[in-house]
MMTF fields as JSON, N, C-alpha, C and O atoms, coordinates in Angstrom:
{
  "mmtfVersion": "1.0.0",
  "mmtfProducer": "UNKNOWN",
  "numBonds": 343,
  "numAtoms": 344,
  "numGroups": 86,
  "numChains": 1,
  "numModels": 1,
  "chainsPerModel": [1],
  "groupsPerChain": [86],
  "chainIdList": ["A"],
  "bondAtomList": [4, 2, 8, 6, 12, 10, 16, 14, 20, 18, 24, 22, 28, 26, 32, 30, 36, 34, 40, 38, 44, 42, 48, 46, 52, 50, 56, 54, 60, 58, 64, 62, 68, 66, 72, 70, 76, 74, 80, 78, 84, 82, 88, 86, 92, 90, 96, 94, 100, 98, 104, 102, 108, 106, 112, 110, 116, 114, 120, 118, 124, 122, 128, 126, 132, 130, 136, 134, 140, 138, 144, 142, 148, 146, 152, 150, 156, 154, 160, 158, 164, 162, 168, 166, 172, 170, 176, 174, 180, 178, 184, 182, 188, 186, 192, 190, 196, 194, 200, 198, 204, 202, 208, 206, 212, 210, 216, 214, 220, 218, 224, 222, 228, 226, 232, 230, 236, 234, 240, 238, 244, 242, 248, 246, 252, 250, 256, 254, 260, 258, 264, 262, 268, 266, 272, 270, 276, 274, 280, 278, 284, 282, 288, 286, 292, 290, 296, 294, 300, 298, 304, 302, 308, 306, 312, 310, 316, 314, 320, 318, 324, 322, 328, 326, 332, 330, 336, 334, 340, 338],
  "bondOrderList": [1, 1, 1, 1, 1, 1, 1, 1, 1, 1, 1, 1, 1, 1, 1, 1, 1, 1, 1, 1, 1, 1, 1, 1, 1, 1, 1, 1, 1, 1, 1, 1, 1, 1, 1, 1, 1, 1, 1, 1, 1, 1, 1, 1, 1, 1, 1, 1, 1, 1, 1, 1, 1, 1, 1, 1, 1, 1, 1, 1, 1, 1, 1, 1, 1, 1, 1, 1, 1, 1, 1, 1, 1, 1, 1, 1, 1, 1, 1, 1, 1, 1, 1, 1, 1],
  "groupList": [{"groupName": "UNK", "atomNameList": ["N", "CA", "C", "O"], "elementList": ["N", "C", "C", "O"], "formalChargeList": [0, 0, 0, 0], "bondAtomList": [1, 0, 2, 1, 3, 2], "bondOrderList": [1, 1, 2], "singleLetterCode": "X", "chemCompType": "L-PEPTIDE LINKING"}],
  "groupTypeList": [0, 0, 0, 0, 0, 0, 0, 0, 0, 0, 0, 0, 0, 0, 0, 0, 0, 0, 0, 0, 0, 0, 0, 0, 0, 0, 0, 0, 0, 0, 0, 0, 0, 0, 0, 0, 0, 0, 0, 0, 0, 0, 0, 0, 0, 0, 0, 0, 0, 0, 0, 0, 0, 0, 0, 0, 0, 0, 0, 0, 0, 0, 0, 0, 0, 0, 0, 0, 0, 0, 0, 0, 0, 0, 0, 0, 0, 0, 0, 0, 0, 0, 0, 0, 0, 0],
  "groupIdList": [1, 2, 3, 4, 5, 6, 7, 8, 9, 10, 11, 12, 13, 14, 15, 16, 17, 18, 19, 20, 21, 22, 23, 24, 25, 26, 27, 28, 29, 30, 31, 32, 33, 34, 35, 36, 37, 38, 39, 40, 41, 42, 43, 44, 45, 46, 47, 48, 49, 50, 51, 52, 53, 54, 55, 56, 57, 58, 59, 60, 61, 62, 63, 64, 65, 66, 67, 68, 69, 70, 71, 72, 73, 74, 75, 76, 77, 78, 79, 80, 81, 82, 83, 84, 85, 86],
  "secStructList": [7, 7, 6, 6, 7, 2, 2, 2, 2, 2, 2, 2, 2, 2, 2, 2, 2, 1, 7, 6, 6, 6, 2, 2, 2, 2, 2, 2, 2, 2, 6, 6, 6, 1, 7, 4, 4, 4, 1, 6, 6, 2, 2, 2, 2, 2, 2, 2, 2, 2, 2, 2, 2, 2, 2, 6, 6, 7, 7, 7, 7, 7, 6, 6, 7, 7, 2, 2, 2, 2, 2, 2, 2, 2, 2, 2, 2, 2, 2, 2, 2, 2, 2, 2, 2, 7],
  "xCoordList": [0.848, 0.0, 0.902, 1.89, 0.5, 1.268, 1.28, 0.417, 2.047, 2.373, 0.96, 0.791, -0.017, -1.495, -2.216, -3.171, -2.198, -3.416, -4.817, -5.751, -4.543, -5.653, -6.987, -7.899, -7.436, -9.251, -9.121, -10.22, -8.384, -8.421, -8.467, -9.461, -7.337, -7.114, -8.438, -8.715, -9.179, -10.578, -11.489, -11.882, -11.85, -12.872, -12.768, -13.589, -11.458, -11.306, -11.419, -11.499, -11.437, -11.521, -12.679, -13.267, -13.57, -15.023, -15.961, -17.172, -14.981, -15.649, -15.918, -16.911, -14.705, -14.595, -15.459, -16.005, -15.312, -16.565, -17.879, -18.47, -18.733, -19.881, -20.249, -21.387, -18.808, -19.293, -19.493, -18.42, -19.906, -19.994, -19.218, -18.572, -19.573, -18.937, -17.545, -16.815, -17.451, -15.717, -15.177, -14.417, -15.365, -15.215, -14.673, -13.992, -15.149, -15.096, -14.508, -14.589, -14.065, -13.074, -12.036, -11.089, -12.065, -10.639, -9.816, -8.593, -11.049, -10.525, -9.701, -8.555, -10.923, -10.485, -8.963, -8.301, -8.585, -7.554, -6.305, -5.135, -6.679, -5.72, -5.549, -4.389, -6.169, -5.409, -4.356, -3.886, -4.26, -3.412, -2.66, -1.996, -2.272, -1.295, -0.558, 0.661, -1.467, -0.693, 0.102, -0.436, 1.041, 2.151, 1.861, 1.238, 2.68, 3.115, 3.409, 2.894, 4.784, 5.35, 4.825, 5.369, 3.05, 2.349, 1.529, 1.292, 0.961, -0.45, -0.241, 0.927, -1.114, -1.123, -1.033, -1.688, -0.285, 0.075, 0.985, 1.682, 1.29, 2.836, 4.189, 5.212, 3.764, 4.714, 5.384, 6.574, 4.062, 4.555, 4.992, 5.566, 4.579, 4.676, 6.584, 7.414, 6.768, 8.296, 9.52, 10.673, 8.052, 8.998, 9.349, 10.382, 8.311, 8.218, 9.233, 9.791, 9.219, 10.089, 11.734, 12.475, 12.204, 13.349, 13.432, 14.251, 12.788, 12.637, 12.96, 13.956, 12.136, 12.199, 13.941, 14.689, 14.441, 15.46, 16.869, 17.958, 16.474, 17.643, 18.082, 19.207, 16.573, 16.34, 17.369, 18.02, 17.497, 17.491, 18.828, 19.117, 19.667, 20.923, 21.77, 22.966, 20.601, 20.551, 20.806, 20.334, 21.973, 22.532, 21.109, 19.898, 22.061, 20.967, 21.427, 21.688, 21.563, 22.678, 21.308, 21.375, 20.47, 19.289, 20.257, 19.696, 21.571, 22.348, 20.875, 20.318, 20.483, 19.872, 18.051, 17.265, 17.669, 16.527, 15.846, 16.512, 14.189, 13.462, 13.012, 12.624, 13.189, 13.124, 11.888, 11.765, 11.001, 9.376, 10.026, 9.522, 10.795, 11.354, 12.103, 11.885, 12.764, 13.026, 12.186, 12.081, 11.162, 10.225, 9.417, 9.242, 9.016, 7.911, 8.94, 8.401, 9.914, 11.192, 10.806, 10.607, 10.801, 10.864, 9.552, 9.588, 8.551, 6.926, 6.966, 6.756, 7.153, 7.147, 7.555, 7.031, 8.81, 9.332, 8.769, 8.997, 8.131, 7.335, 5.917, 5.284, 5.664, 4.475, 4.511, 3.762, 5.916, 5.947, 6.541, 6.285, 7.155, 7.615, 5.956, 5.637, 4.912, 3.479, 3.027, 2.957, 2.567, 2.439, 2.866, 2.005, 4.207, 4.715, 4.173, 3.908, 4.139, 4.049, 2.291, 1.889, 1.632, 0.165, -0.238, -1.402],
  "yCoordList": [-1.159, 0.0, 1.233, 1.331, 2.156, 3.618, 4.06, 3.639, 4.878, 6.316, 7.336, 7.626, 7.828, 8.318, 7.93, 8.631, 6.653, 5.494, 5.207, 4.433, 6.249, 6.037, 6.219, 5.814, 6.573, 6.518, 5.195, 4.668, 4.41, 2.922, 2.382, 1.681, 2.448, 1.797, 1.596, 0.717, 3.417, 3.13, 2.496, 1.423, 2.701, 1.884, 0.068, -0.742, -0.151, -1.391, -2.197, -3.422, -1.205, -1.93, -1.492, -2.077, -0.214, -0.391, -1.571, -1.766, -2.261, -3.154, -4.702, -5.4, -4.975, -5.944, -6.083, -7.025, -4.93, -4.962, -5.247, -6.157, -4.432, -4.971, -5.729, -5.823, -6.392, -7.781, -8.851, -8.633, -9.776, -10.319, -11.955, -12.88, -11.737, -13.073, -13.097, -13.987, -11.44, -11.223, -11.499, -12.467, -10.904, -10.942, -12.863, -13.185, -13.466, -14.64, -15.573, -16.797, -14.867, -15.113, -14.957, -15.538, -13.959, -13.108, -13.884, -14.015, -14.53, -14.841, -16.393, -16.74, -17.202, -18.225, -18.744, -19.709, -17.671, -17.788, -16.985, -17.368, -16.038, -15.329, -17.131, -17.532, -17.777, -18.522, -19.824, -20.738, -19.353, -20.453, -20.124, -20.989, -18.238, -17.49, -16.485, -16.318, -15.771, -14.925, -15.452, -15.679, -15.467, -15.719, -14.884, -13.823, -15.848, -15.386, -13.478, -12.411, -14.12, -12.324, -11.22, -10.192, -11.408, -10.278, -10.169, -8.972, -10.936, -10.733, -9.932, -9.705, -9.518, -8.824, -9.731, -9.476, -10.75, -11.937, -11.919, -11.683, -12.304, -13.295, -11.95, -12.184, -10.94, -9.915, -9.857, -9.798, -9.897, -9.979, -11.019, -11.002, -12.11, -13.224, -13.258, -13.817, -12.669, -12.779, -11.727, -11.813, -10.64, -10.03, -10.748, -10.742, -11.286, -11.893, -12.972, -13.324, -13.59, -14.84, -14.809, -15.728, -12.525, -12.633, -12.091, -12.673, -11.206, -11.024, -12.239, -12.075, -13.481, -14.496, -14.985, -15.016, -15.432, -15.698, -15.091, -15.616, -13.795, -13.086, -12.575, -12.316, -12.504, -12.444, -13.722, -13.649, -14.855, -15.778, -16.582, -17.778, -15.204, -15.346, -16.162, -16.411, -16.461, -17.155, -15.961, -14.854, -17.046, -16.381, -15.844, -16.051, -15.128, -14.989, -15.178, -14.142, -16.065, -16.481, -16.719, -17.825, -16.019, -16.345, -17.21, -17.906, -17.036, -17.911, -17.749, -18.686, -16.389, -16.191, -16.469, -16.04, -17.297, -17.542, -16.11, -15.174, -16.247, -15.063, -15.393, -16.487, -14.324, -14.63, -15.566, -16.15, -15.265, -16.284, -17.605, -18.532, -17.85, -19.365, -20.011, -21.168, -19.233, -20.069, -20.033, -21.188, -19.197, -18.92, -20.366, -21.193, -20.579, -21.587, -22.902, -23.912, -23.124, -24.18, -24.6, -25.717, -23.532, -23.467, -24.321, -25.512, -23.722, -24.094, -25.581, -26.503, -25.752, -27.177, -28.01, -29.118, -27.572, -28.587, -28.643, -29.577, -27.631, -27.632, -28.384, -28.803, -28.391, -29.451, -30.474, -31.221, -30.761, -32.341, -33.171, -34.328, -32.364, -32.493, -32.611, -33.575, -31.25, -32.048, -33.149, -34.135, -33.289, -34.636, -35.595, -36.424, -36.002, -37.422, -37.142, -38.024, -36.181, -36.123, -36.696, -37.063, -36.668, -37.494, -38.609, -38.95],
  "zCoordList": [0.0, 0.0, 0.0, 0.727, -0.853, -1.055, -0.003, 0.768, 0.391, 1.289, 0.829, -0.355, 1.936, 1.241, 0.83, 0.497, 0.617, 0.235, 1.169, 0.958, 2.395, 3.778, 2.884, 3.604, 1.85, 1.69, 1.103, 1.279, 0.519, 0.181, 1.081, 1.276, 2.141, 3.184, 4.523, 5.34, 4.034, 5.126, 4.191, 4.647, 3.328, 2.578, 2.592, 3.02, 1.961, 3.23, 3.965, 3.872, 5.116, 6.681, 6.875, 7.784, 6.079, 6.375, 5.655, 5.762, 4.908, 3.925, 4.228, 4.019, 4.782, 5.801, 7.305, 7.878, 7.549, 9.329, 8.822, 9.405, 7.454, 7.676, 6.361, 5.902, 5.687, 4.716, 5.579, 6.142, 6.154, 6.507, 5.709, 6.203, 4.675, 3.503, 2.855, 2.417, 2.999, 3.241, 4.303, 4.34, 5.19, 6.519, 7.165, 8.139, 6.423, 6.971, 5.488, 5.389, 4.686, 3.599, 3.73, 3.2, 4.625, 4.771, 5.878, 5.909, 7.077, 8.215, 7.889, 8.171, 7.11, 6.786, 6.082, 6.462, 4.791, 4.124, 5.393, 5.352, 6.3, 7.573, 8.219, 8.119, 8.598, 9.459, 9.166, 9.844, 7.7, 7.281, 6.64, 6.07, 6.314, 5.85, 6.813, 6.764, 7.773, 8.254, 10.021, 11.105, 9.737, 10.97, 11.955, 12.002, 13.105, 14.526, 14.38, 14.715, 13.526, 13.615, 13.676, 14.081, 13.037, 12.044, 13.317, 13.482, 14.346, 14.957, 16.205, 16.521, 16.884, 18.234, 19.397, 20.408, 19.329, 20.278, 20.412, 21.399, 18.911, 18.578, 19.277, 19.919, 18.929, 19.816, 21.24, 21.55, 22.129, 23.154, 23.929, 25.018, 23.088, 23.568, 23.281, 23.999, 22.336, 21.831, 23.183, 23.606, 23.413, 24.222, 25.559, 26.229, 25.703, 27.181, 27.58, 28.62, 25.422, 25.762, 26.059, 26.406, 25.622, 25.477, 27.024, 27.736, 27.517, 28.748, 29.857, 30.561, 30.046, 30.626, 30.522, 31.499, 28.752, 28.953, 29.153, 29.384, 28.985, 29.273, 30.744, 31.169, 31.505, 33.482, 33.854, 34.897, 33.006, 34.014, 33.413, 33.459, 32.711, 32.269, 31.219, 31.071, 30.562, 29.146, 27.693, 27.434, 26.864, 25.717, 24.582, 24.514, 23.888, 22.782, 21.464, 20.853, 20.979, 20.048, 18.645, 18.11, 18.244, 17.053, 15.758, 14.911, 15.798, 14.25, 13.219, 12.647, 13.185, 11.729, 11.799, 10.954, 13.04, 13.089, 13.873, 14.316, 13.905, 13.753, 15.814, 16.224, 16.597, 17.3, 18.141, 19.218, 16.777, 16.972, 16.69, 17.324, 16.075, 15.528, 17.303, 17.662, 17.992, 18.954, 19.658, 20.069, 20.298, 21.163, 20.784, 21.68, 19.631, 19.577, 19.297, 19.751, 18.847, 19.287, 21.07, 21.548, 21.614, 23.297, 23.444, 23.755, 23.233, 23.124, 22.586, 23.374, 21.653, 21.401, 21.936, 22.051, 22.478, 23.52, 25.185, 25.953, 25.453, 26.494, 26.59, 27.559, 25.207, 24.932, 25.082, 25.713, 24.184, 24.043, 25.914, 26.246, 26.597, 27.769, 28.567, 29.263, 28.244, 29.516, 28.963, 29.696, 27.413, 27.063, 27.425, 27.723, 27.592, 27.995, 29.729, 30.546, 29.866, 31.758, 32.034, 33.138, 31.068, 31.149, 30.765, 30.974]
}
């Protein structure tokens, strides 16, 4: 989207709130394209995760990965660790 593009940009997001058949086009094809990195979660969850490991004196060595890539590395392995624990 251009630099000044805001009457596209509101038409839009007014287009989406009361389509209803967009609205749920949009959501459907969002949950199987748009990433961690992009959402109002995946953020803080990243801050929290560098926060946590850096309090408790742990490196930060990313070798190129996105800091959502180790955070949910971490997560997975915390999963698979309560799983076997049930």
């Amino acid at each position: 989207m251009a630099v000044g593009s805001w009457p596209m940009l509101g038409t839009s997001l007014y287009d989406l709130w009361i389509d209803k058949a967009l609205y749920d086009d949009m959501s459907r094809v969002a949950i199987h394209s748009v990433s961690d990195e992009v959402n109002t979660v995946g953020k803080p969850l990243s801050c929290f995760y560098l926060a946590s490991r850096l309090s408790k004196g742990g490196d930060l060595a990313p070798n190129g990965r996105l800091i959502n890539d180790m955070r949910n590395t971490l997560d997975s392995h915390i999963n698979r660790r309560r799983t076997s624990c049930l």
